[in-house]
C-alpha positions in Angstrom: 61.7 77.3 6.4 57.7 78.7 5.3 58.1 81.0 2.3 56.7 84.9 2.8 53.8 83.5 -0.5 52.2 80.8 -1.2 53.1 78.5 -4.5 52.0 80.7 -7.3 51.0 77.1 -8.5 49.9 74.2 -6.3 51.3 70.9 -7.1 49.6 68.6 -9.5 48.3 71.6 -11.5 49.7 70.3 -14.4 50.1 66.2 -13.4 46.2 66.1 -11.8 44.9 65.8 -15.9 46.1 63.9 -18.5 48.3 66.3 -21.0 46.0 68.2 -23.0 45.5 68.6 -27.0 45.8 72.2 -27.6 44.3 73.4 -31.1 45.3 76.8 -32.4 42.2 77.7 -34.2 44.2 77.7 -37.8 44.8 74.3 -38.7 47.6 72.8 -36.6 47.0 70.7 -33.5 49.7 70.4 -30.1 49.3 66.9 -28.9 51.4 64.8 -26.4 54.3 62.8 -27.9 53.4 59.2 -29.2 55.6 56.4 -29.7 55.3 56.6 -33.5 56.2 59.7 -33.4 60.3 58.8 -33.3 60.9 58.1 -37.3 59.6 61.9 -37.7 61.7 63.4 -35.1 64.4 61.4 -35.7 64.2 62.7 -39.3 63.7 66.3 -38.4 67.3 65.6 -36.4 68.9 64.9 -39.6 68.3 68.2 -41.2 71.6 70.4 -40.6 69.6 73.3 -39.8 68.5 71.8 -36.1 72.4 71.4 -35.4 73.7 75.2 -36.1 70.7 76.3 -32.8 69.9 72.9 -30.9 72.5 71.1 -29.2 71.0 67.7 -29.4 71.4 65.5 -31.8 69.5 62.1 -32.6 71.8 58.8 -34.0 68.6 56.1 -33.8 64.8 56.2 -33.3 65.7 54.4 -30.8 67.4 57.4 -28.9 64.6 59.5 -30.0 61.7 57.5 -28.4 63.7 57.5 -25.1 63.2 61.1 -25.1 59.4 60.5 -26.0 59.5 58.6 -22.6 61.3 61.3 -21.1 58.8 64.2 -22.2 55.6 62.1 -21.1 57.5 61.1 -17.3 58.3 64.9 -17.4 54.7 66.2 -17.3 53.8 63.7 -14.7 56.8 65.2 -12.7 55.7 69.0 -13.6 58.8 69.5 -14.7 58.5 70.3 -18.6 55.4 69.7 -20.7 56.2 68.8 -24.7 54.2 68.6 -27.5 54.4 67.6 -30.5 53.0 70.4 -33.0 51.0 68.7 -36.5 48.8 69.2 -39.5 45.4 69.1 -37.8 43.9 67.1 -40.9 47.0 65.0 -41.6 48.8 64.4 -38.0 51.7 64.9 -40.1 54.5 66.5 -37.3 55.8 69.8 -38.1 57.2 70.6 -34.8 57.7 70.5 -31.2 56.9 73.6 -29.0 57.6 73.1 -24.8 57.2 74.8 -21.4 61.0 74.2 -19.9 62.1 74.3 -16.2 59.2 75.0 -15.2 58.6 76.4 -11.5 55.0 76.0 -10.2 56.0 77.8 -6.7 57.0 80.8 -8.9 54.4 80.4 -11.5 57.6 80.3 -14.2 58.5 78.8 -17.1 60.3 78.4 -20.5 59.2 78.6 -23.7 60.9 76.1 -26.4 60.1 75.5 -30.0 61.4 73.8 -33.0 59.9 73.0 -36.7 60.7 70.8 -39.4 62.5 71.9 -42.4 59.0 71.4 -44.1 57.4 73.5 -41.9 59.3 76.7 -41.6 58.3 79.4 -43.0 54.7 79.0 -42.6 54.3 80.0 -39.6 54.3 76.8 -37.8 56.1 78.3 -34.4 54.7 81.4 -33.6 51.2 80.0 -33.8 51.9 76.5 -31.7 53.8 79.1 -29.6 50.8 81.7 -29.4 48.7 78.5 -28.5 50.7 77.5 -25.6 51.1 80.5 -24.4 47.2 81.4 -24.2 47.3 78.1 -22.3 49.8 78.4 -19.7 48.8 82.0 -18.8 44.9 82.1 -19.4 43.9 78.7 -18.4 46.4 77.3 -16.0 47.7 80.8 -14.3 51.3 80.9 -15.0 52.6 84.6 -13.8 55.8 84.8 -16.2 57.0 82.8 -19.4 60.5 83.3 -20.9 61.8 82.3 -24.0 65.8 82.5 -25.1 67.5 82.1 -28.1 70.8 82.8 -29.9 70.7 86.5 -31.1 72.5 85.1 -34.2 68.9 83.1 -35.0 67.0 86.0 -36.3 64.2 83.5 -37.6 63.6 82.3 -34.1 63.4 86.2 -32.9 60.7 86.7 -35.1 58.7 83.8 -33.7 59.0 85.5 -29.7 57.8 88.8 -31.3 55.2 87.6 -33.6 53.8 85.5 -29.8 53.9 88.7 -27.9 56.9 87.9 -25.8 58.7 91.2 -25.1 62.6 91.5 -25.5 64.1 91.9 -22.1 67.9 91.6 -22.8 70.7 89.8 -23.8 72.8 87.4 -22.3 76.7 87.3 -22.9 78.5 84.2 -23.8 74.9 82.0 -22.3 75.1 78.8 -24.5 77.2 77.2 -26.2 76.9 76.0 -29.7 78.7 73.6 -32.0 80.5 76.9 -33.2 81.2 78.3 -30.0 79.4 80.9 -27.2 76.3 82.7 -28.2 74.8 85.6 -27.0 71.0 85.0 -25.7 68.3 87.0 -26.2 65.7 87.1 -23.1 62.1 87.3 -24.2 59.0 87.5 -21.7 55.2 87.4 -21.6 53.8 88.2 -18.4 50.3 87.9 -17.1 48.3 91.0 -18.1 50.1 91.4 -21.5 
């Protein structure tokens, strides 16, 4: 059945070019995932933090660099686009920042970020997040990003507002957590914000 519009997005917009290095102008670098990235992330697992707000959780490197795998087959399928987020001088990972679910017919996608316990509070998120987001909607003409979290994560609310993502609304009961159903908050940046 033809669609009243065209794909916001044609195919291969994101899969035609190699996954790009993304520099935020300040000092930290979004790469694609290596394999030698997996001891880092599998350490940045371990903290206790990443359990109370991710529901993931790593038991071997080896698990971790099957998701590596994952994240790089998932840009050539357009259907998420991961990077890892480090020191620009040091390579030293501080974080992950992705576009989720992404929908290049609607010109959609999600916004996902985590740090390292050594990273937080420096303003590691909302600067890879700033970074991306200039990407997606400047150079590659996404129409809408979204970004959720648990309203209980008042750190991670911070990071949406600090990138310019608008609160929208809350979701009841959304996700569940190791300690039960969380509320969601909805953030968006549109283009033209």
């Amino acid at each position: 059945m033809p669609c009243t519009a065209g794909p916001v997005l044609p195919a291969r917009t994101l899969s035609g070019a190699p996954q790009p290095v993304l520099p935020t102008g300040d000092g930290l670098l979004l790469r694609p995932w290596r394999d030698t990235d997996a001891p880092a992330v599998h350490a940045a697992f371990q903290d206790p933090a990443m359990h109370q707000w991710h529901i993931r959780t790593a038991d071997s490197e080896e698990e971790v660099a099957g998701w590596i795998r994952e994240w790089r087959a998932a840009w050539e399928e357009e259907r998420s686009a991961q990077w890892a987020v480090v020191d620009a001088g040091a390579d030293e990972l501080l974080g992950r920042v992705a576009l989720r679910d992404i929908l290049l017919d609607e010109g959609v996608a999600e916004v996902a970020y985590w740090t390292t316990r050594a990273a937080r509070g420096r303003g590691v998120a909302p600067r890879a997040t700033t970074a991306l987001t200039r990407w997606a909607l400047d150079e590659i003409g996404f129409h809408r990003l979204e970004l959720q979290h648990a309203t209980a994560n008042e750190a991670s609310c911070r990071v949406a507002v600090k990138a310019g993502f608008t609160l929208e609304g809350t979701r009841r009961s959304a996700c569940l957590h190791p300690d039960g159903w969380h509320d969601m908050h909805v953030h968006a940046r549109v283009q033209g914000d």
